[in-house]
C-alpha positions in Angstrom: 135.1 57.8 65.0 132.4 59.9 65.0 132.4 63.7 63.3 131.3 66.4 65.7 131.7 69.8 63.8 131.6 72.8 66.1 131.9 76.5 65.4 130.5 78.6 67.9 131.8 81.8 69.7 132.3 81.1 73.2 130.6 83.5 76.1 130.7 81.5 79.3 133.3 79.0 81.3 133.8 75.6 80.6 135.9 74.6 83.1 139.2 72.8 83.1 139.8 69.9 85.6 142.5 70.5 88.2 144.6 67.5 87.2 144.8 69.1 83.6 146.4 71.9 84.6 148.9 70.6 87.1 150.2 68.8 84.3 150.8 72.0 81.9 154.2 73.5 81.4 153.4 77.8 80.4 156.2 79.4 79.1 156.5 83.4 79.2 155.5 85.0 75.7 158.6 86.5 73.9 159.5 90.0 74.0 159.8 90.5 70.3 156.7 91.1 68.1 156.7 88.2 65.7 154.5 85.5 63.9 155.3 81.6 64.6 154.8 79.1 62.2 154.2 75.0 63.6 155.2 73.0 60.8 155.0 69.0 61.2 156.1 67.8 64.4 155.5 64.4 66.5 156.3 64.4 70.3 156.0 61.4 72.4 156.7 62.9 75.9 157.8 65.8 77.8 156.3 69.4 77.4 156.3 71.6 74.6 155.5 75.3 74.0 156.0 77.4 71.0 154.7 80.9 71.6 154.1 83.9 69.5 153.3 87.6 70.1 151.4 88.2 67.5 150.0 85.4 65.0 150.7 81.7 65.6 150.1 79.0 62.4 150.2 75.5 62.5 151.3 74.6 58.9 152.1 70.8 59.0 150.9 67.9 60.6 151.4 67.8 64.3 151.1 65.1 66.6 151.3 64.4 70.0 151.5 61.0 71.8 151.3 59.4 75.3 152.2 61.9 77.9 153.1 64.7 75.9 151.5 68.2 76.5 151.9 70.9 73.7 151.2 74.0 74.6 150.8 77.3 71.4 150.2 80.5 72.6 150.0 83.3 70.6 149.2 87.2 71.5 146.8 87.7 69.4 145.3 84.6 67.3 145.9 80.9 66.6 145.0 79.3 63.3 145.8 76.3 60.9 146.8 76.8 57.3 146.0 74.7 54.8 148.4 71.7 55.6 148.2 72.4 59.1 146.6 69.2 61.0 146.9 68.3 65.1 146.3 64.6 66.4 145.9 63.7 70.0 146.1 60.5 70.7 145.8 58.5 74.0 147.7 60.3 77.3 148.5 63.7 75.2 147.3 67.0 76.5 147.4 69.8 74.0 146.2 73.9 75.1 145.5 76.4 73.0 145.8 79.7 74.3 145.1 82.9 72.1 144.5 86.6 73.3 142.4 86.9 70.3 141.2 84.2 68.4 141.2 80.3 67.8 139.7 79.0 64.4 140.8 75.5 63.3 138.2 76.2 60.2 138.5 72.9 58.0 141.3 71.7 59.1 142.1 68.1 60.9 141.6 68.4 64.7 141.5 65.2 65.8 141.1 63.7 69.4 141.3 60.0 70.4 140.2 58.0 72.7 142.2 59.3 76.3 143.7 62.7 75.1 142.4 66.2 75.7 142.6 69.3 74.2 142.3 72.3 75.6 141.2 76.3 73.9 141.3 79.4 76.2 140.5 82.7 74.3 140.1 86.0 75.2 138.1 86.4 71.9 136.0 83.7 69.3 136.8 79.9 69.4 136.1 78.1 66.3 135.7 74.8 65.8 134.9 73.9 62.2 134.0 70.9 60.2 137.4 69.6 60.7 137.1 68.7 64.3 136.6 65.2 65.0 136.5 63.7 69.0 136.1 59.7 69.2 133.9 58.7 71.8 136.4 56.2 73.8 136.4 57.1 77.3 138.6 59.8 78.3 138.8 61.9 74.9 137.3 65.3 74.8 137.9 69.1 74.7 137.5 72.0 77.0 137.0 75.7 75.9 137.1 78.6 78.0 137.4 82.4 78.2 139.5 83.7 81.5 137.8 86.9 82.7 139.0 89.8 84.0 138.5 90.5 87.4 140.0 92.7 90.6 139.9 93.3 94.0 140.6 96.3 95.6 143.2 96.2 98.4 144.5 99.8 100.0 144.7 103.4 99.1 146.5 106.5 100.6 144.3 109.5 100.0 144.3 113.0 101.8 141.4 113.8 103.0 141.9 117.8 102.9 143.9 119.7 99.9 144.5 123.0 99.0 143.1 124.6 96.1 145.5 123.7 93.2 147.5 121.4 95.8 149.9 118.5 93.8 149.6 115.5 95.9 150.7 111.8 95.5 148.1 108.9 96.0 148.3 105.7 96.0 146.1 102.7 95.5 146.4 98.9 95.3 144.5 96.4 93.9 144.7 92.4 92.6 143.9 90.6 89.3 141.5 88.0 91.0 140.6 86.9 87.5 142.2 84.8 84.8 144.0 87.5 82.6 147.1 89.1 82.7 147.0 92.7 82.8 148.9 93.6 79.9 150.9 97.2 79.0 150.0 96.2 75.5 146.2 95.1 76.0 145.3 99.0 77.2 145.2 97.5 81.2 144.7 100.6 83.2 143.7 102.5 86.5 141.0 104.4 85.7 138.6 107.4 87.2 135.5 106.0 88.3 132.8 108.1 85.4 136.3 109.4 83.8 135.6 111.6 86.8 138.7 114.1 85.5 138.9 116.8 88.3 142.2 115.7 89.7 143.9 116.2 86.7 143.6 112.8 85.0 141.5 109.9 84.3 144.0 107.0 83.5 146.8 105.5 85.5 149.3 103.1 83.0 150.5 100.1 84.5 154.2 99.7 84.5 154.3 96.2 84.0 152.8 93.0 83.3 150.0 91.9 86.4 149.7 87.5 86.6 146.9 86.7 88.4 146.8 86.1 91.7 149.5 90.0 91.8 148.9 92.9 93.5 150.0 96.4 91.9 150.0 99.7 93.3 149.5 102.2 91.0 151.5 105.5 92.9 150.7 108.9 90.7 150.1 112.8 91.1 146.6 114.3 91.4 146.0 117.8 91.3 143.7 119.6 93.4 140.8 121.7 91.5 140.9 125.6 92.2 137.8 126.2 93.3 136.6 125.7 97.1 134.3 122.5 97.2 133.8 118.7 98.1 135.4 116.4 95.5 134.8 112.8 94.3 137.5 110.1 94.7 137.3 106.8 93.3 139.1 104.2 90.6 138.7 100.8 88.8 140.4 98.7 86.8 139.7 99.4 83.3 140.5 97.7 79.9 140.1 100.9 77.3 137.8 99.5 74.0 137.2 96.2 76.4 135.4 96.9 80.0 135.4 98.2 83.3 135.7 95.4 85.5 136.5 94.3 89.4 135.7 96.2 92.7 136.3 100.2 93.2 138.4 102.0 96.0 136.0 103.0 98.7 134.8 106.3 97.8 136.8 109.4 99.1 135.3 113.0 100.0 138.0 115.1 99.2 137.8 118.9 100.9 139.2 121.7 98.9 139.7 125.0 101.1 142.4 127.3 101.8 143.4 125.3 105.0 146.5 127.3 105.2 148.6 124.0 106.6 150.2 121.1 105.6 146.9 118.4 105.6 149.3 115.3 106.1 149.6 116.2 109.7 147.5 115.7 112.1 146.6 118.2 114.9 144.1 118.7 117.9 142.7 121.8 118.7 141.8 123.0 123.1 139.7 126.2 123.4 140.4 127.6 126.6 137.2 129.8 125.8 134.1 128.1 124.3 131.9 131.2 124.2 132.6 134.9 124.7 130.2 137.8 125.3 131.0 141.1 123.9 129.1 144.6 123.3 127.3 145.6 120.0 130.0 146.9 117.5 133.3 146.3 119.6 135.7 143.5 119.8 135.2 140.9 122.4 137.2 142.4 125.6 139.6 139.3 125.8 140.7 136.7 122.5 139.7 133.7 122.3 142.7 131.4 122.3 143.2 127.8 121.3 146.0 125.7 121.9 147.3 123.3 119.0 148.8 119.2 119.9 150.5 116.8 118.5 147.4 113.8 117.7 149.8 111.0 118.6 151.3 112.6 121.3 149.7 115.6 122.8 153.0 117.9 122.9 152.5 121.5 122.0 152.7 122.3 118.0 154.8 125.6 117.8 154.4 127.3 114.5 151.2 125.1 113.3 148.7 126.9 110.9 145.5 127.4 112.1 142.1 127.9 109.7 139.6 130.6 111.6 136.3 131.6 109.9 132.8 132.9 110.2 130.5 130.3 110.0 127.1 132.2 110.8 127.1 136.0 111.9 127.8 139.2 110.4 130.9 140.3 112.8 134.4 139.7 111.4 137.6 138.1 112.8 141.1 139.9 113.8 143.9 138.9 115.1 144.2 142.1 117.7 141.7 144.3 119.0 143.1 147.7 118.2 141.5 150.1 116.2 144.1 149.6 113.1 143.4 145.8 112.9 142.3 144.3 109.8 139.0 142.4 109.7 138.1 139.6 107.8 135.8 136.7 107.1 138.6 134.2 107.7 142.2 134.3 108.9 145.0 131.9 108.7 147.2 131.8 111.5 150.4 130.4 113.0 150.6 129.3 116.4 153.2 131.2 119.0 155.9 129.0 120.4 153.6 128.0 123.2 151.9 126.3 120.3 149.1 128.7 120.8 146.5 131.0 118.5 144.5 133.6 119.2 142.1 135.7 117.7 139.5 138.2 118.3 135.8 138.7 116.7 134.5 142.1 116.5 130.7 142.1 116.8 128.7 144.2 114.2 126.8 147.6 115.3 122.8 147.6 116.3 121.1 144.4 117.6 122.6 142.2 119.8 123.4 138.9 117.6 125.3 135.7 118.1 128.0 134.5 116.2 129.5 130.8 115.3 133.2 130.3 114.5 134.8 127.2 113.1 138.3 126.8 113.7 140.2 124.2 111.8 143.2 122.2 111.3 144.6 119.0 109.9 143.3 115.9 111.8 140.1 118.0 112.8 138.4 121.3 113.8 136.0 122.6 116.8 133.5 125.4 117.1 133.3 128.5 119.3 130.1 130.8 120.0 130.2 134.8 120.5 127.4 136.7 121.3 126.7 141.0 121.9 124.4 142.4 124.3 122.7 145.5 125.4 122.2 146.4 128.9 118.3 146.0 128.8 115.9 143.7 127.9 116.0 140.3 126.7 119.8 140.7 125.5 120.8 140.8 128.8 122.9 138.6 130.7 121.2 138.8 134.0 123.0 135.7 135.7 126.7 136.9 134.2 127.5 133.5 132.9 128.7 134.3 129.3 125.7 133.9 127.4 122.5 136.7 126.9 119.2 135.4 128.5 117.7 135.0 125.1 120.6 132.6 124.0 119.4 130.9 127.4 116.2 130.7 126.9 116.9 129.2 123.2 118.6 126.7 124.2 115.8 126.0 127.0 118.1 126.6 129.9 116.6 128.7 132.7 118.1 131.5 133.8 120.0 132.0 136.6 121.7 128.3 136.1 125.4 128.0 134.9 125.7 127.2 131.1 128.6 126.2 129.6 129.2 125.4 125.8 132.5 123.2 125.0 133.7 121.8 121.5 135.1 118.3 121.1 138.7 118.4 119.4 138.7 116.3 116.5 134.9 116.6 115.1 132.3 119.1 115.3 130.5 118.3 118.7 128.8 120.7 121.1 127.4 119.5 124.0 125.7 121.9 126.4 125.4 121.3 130.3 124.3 122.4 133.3 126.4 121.8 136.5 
């Protein structure tokens, strides 16, 4: 027999043989918090486990023969006390398996010819002076720390919110590592940088993750109150351990006072992509927009509609008399046509040109207004809409047909010339 004393703390995988395993019997660890003693015990065959969730001691001499396997696992650390022994002979398989630590410190470990023993630790393995292998063919030991690990799956996230909006998300991911995620062992959800703007930064489990599970963690956010474009990501976290596995894909929250329920999903027709208008009046005529159903194109009676003043110092109304209210921006509801309209009044003194973005859930477009004088370059000498000086900045001769559209859905202009 020869003596091989080992201590060491382990930091990297020492793989266990797939036949090993298959021929392991786990048990679940018992719900109550308690210490387990292993007094002196011989087994010849069959499969053994005694389990702890806290501390687990073996106290007498314990020995395991032929095909047994014996199996200890303890939540938080294994150790021998001073009577404590453990003697593999050939055939047994015996596994260690501690959340904390293993120390067999002097105590007899002993391991003949054909038998294995097995230690997996989520902390320090210690093999002292006590631990003896014989060199027959067969014998020998494995140690090994499971580490965490996980891979995103799926998230739900809105991609616009009011300011102050509640909202449930949701995200999945697996334990593709060689843990369980514990309630007890601080497993959670966490904010990617404790990134805390939506109200929290940690997500608890609500139960026990095995490897190879999938859990989706379902949870309120809140939006911030102030107007702006907002981070969104999360990992799996062990609080006092490690940030660990892949991150949800990154998510570019918009906060703005949409005005409509952002879970929809609406398209947006401009009947009019550009209206002329004098210097400080209202455009003669409004321009209106007709809302749709995404999915199926039908009208959207009643459907809130975001209008604002994007560059241009006119303001928006939604009449043209001389008692209307002007404004920068205007929310407003469509008519049971499942159409909005709205009017720009341009500002006094120089002809300008004005650009509008008009937004809903699902996507927005943009419309054009410009004033003109009866004179000079402001004038719109081929009546199409748009002042020869607009024309000419846009490097369209005069005197052809211009027309401006916007894409439902995205921002998209594209000019032509028929």
């Amino acid at each position: 027999m020869s003596r091989v004393p080992l201590s060491f703390p382990v930091v990297a995988w020492l793989r266990i043989g797939a036949a090993f395993l298959a021929g392991l019997s786990f048990a679940f660890r018992a719900s109550a918090a308690a210490d387990a003693n292993v007094g002196a015990k011989t087994y010849n065959s069959g499969s053994k486990t005694f389990e702890a969730t806290h501390n687990l001691t073996v106290t007498g001499a314990v020995i395991v023969n032929n095909t047994a396997t014996l199996v200890l696992d303890a939540g938080n650390a294994i150790a021998f006390g001073p009577s404590g022994s453990l003697t593999a002979n050939s055939g047994a398989t015996v596994l260690f398996q501690a959340d904390n630590a293993i120390t067999t410190s002097e105590r007899p470990v002993v391991i003949n010819g054909g038998a294995t023993v097995a230690f997996e630790s989520l902390g320090t393995i210690t093999l002292g002076p006590g631990f003896h292998a014989t060199a027959a063919s067969g014998s020998g030991f494995h140690a090994s720390i499971p580490v965490n690990n996980a891979r995103y799956v799926g998230q739900e996230v809105p991609a616009l919110l009011n300011p102050g909006e509640n909202r449930q998300v949701s995200l999945t991911f697996m334990n593709s590592g060689g843990t369980w995620w514990r309630t007890g062992d601080q497993y959670r959800l966490g904010s990617v940088g404790d990134n805390a703007v939506w109200g929290l930064t940690r997500v608890a489990l609500n139960g026990d993750v095995s490897p190879g599970q999938t859990r989706t963690f379902s949870f309120n956010i809140k939006a911030p109150a102030a107007y702006g474009t907002y981070r969104f990501q999360w990992k799996m976290v062990q609080d006092g351990v490690q940030w660990f596995g892949g991150a949800s894909p990154e998510v570019l929250v918009e906060v703005a006072h949409w005005g409509f329920d952002a879970t929809a999903s609406h398209l947006l027709e401009p009947s009019q992509s550009h209206l002329q208008g004098e210097a400080g009046a209202f455009n003669s005529e409004p321009f209106v927009i007709t809302i749709r159903d995404a999915a199926t194109h039908a009208l959207v009676p009643g459907a809130s509609v975001l209008v604002m003043v994007a560059s241009g110092s006119g303001k928006l109304a939604a009449g043209n008399t001389a008692g209307a209210t002007l404004a920068d921006s205007l929310t407003l509801q469509a008519g049971a046509e499942g159409v909005a309209r709205f009017y720009y009044k341009h500002p006094a003194g120089a002809a300008a040109t004005a650009v509008i973005y008009v937004i809903t859930s699902g996507g927005s477009v943009v419309v054009t207004t410009s004033s003109r004088s009866s004179t000079g370059a402001d004038a719109d000498t081929n009546g199409n809409g748009l002042s020869d000086a607009m024309e000419n900045a846009l490097g369209i001769a005069a005197g052809r047909p211009v027309q401006v559209v916007g894409q439902s859905g995205t921002v998209n202009l594209s000019i032509f010339t028929p």
